[in-house]
Rosetta silent file (secondary structure, phi, psi, omega in degrees, C-alpha in Angstrom):
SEQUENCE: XXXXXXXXXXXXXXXXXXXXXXXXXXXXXXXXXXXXXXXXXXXXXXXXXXXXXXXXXXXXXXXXXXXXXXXXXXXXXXX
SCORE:     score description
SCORE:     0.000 S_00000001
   1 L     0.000   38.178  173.944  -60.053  -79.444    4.630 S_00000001
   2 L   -42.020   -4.266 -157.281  -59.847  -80.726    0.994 S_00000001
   3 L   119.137  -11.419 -158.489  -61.820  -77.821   -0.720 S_00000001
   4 L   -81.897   81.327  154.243  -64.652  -78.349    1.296 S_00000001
   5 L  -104.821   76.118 -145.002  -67.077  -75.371    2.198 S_00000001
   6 L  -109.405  172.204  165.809  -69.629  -76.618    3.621 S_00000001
   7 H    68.947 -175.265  175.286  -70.905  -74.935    7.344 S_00000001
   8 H   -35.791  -33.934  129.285  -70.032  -71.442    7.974 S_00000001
   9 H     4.640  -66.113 -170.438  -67.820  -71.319    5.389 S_00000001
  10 H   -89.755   16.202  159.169  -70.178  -71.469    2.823 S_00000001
  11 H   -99.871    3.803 -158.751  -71.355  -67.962    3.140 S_00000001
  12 H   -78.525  -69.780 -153.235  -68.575  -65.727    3.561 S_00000001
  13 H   -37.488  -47.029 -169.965  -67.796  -65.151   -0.533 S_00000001
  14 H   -81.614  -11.565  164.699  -71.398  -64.165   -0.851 S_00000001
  15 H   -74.371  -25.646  164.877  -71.104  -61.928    2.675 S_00000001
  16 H   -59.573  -73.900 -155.849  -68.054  -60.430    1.130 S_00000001
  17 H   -65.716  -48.234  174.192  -69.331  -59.514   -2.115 S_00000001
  18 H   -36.304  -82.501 -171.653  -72.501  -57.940    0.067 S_00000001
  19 H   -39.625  -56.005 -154.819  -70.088  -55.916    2.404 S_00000001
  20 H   -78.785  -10.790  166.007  -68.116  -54.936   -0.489 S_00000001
  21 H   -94.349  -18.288  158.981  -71.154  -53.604   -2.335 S_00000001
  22 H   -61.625  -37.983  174.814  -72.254  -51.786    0.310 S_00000001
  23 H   -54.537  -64.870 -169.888  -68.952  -50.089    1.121 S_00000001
  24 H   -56.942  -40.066  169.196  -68.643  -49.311   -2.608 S_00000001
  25 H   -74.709  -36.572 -161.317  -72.334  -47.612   -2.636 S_00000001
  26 H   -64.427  -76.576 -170.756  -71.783  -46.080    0.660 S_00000001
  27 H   -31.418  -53.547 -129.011  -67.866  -44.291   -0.938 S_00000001
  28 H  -107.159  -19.873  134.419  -70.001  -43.218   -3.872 S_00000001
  29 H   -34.461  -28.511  167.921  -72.882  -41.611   -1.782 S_00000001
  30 H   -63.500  -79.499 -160.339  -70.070  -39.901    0.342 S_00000001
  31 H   -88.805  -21.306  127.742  -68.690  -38.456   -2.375 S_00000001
  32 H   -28.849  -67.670  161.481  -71.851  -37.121   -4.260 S_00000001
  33 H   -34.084  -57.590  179.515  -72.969  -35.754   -1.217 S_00000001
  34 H   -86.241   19.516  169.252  -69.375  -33.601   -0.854 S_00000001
  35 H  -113.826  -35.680 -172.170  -69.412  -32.702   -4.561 S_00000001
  36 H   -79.502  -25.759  179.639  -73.245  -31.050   -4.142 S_00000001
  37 H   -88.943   26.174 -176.264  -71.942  -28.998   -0.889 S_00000001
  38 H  -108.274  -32.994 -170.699  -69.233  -28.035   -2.786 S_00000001
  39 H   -82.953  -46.393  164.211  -71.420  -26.897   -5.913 S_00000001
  40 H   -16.940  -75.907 -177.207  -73.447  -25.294   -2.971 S_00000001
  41 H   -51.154  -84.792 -160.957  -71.147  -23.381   -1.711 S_00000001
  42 H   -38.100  -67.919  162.190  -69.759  -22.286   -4.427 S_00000001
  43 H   -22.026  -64.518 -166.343  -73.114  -21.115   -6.204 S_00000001
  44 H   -62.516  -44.084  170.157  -74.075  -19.208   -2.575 S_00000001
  45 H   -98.584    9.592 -170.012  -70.988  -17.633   -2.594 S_00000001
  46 H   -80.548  -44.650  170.191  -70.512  -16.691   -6.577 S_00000001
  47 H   -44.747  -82.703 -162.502  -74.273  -15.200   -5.925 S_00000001
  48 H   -53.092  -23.381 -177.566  -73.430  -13.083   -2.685 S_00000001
  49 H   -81.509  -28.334 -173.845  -69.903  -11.205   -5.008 S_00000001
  50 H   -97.367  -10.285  138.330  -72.023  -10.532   -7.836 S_00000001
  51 H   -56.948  -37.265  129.340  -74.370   -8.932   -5.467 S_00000001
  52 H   -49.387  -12.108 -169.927  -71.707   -6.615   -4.102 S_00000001
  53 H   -91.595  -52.440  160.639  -70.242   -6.055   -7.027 S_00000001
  54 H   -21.550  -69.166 -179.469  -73.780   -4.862   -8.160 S_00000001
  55 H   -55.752  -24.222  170.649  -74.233   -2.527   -4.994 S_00000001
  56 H   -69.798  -67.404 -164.295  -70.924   -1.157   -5.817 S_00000001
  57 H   -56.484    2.554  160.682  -71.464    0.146   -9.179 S_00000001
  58 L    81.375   37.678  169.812  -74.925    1.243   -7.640 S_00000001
  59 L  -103.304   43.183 -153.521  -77.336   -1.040   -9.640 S_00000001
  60 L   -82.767  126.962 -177.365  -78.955   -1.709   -6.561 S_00000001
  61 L  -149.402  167.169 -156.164  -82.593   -3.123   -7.194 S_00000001
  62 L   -75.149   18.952  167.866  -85.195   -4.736   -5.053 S_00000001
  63 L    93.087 -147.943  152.288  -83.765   -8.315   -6.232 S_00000001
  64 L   -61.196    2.511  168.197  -86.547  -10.211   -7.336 S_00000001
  65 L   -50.780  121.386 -145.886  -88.889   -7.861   -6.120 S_00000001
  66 L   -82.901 -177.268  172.644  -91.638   -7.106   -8.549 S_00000001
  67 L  -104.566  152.804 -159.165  -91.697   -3.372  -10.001 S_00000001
  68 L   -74.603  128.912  161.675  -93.489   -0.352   -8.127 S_00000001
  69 L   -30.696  108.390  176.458  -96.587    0.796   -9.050 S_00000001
  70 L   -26.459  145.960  169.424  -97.057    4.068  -10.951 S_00000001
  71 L  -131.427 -175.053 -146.105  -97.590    6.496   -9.050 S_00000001
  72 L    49.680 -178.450 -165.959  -99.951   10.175   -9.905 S_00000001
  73 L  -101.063  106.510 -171.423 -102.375   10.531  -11.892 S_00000001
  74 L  -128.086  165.427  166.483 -101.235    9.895  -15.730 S_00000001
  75 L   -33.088  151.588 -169.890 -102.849    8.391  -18.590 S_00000001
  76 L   -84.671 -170.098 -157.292 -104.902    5.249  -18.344 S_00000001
  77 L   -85.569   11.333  177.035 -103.850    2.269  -19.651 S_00000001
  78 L  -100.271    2.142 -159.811 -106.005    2.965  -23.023 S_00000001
  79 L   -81.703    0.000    0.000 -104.389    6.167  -23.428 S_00000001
């Protein structure tokens, strides 16, 4: 066993370095993932408080809802 890695041996450094880049992509996928549900969240619920806060002070509007048609009979739009 002089130094010799010949036989089954001679793959493990490059099966290592494999495993260990996979682990290391894997951690950093992991933790991307649980930073965007966090930024989710956060957004979803920042959203739903300024929407109540709205409804309190009674600025209540259809949302993204487009705005209602005139309605009677008033000048035309040349008028």
């Amino acid at each position: 066993m002089n130094g010799d890695y010949s036989g089954a041996a001679a793959g493990l450094g490059f099966g290592v370095l494999l495993i260990g880049i996979i682990v290391y992509i894997g951690i950093l996928a992991l933790a991307i993932w649980i930073g965007y549900l966090i930024m989710r969240t956060a957004v979803k619920n920042g959203i739903l408080r300024a929407d109540e806060e709205r409804a309190r002070r009674g600025y209540g509007g259809g949302g993204m809802l487009p705005p209602a048609p005139p309605s009677g009979y008033g000048p035309g739009p040349g008028a």
